[in-house]
C-alpha positions in Angstrom: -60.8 -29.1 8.9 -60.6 -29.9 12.3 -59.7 -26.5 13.5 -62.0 -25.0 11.7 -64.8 -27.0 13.4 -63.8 -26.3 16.4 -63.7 -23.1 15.4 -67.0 -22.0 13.7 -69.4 -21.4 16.4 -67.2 -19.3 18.5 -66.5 -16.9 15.2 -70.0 -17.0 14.4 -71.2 -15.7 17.9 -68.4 -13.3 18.1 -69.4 -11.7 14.7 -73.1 -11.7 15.4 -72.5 -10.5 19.3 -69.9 -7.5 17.9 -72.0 -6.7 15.0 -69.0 -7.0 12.2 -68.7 -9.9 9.7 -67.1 -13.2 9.8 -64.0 -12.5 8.1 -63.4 -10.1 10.2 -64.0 -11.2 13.2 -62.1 -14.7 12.3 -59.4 -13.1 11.0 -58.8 -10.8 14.6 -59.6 -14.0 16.6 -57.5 -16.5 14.8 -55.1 -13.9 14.9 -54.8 -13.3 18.1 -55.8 -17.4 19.2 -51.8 -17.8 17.1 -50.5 -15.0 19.2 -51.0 -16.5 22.9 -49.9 -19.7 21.9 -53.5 -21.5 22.2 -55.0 -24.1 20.4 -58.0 -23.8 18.4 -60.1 -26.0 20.9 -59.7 -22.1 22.6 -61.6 -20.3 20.0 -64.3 -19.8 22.4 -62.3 -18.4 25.1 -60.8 -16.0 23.0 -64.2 -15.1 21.5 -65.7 -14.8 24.8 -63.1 -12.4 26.1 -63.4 -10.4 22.9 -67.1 -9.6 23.2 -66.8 -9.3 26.7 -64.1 -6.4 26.5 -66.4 -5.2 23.9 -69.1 -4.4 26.4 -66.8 -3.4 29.5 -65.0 -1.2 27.9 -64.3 1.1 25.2 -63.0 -1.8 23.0 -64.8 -2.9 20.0 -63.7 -5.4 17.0 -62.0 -2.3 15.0 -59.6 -1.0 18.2 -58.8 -4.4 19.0 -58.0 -5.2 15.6 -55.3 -2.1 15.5 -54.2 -3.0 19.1 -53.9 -6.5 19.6 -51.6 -7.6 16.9 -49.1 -5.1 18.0 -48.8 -6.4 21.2 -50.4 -9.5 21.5 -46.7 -11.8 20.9 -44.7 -9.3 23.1 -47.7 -9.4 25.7 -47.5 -13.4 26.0 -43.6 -13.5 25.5 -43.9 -11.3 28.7 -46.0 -13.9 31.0 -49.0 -12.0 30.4 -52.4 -13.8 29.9 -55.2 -12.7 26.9 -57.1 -11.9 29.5 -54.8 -9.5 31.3 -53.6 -8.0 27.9 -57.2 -7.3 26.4 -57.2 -5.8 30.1 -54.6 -3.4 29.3 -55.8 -2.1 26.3 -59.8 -1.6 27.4 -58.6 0.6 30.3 -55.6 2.6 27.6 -59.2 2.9 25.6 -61.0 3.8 28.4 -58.7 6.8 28.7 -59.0 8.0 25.1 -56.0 6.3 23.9 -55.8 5.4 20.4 -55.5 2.1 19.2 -53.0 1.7 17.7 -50.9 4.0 20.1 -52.1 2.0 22.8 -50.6 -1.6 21.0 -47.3 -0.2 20.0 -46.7 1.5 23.5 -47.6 -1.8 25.3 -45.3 -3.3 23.0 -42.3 -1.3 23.7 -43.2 -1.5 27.7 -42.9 -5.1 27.8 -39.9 -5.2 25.1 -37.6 -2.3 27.3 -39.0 -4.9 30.5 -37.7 -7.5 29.0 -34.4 -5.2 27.9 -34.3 -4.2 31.7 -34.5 -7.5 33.2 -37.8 -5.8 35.1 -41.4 -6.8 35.8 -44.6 -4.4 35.1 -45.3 -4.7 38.9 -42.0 -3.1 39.3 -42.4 -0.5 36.7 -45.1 0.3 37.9 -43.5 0.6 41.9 -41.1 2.9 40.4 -43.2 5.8 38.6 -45.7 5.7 41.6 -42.8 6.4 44.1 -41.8 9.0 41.9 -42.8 12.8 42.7 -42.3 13.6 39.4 -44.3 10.7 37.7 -44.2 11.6 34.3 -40.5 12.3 34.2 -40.3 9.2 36.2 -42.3 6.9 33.1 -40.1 9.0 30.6 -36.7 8.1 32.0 -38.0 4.5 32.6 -39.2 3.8 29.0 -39.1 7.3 26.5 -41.5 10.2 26.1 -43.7 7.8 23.2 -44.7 5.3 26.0 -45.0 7.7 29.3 -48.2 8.6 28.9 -48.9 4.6 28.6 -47.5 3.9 31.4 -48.6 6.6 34.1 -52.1 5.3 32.9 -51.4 2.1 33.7 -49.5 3.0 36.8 -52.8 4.8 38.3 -55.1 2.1 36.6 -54.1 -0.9 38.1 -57.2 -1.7 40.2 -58.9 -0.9 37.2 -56.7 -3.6 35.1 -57.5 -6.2 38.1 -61.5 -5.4 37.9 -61.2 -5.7 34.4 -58.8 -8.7 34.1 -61.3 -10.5 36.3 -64.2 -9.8 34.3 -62.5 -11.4 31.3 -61.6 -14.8 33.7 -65.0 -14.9 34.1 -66.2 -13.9 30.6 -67.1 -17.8 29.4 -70.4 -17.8 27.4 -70.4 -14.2 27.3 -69.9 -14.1 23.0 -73.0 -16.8 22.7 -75.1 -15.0 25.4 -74.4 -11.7 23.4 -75.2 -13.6 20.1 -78.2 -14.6 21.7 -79.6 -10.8 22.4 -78.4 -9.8 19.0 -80.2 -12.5 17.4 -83.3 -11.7 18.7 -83.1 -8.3 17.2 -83.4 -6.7 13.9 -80.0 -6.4 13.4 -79.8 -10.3 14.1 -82.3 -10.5 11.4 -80.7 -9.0 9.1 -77.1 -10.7 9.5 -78.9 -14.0 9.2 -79.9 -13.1 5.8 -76.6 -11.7 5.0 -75.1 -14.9 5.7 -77.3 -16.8 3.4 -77.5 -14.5 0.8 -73.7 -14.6 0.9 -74.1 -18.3 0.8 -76.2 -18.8 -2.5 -73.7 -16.1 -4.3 -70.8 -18.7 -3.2 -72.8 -21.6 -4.3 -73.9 -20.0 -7.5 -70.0 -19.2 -8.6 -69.0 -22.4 -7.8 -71.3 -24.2 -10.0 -70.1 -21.4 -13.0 -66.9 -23.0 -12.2 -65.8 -19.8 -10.8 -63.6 -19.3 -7.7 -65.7 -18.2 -4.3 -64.1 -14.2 -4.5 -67.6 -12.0 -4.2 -67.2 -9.5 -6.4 
């Protein structure tokens, strides 16, 4: 119960701010909350870097949904931050990869790193010294996960720009809530909320379980 108090308000600005609904966006946060190894005091940081990659970059709930939990516990095993792996994967999206290409290729980068007893810095180092950078990712990792990492490779200013956005991304979910809320579309998720509220209410005094139908 506690959790889920300390919980609420970040899910609830999160959904509103990214336009999906609360199971959703719970589910991807306190997904992803388990995956870094944070507490749920947190929630808000996670929310806030979620709806902040949302609007600097091609993320939205439904790529990071695919992405994330591919590569979220290999990303932190790694060293890696939330904010510098949702950094990652907006600049992958940003150059048209898919989702859930771009989660299993991070994965297996930072697994063969691991394997290799070598950092991303210095996988990186090594394809940009290359002439022949593709061959260079290829022979590092394997032909699924080149094209991953020569992005990253010639992103990585990007990846700092975009990591640092994220540092700096607290309040971003409520202020985005905010906007929505004032909006049509606000409108209209308040009253799905309580609509879905009195069908709840209504089951459980049939004596019915709280499954909407």
């Amino acid at each position: 119960p506690k959790e889920i108090n300390q919980s609420t308000e970040a899910i609830l600005n999160l959904a509103l701010a990214s336009g999906e609904d609360l199971a959703s966006s719970a589910g991807v946060a306190g997904a992803t909350l388990r995956a870094f190894n944070l507490d749920a005091s947190q929630m808000s940081r996670v929310a806030d870097v979620m709806a902040k990659s949302f609007s600097s970059s091609a993320l939205d709930l439904e790529k990071f949904s695919v992405a994330m939990p591919k590569m979220a516990k290999a990303a932190e095993s790694a060293g890696f931050s939330l904010e510098e792996a949702t950094a990652m994967l907006g600049i992958l999206a940003n150059n048209g990869i898919e989702a859930s290409t771009a989660g299993t290729n991070l994965r297996n980068i930072f697994i063969s790193m691991a394997e290799k007893g070598i950092t991303l810095a210095q996988a990186i180092q090594e394809v940009n010294n290359s002439q022949d950078k593709l061959t260079a990712g290829t022979e590092l990792f394997d032909k699924r996960t080149a094209v991953a990492i020569l992005t990253l490779s010639q992103s990585t200013q990007a990846i700092r720009d975009l990591a640092k956005e994220l540092d700096l991304a607290e309040g971003s979910a409520s202020e985005m809530a905010k906007v929505m809320d004032d909006s049509v579309t606000g409108a209209f998720f308040r009253l799905r909320s309580v609509l879905e509220a009195v069908q709840i209410a209504i089951m459980k005094a049939n004596g019915r379980d709280s499954g909407l139908q």
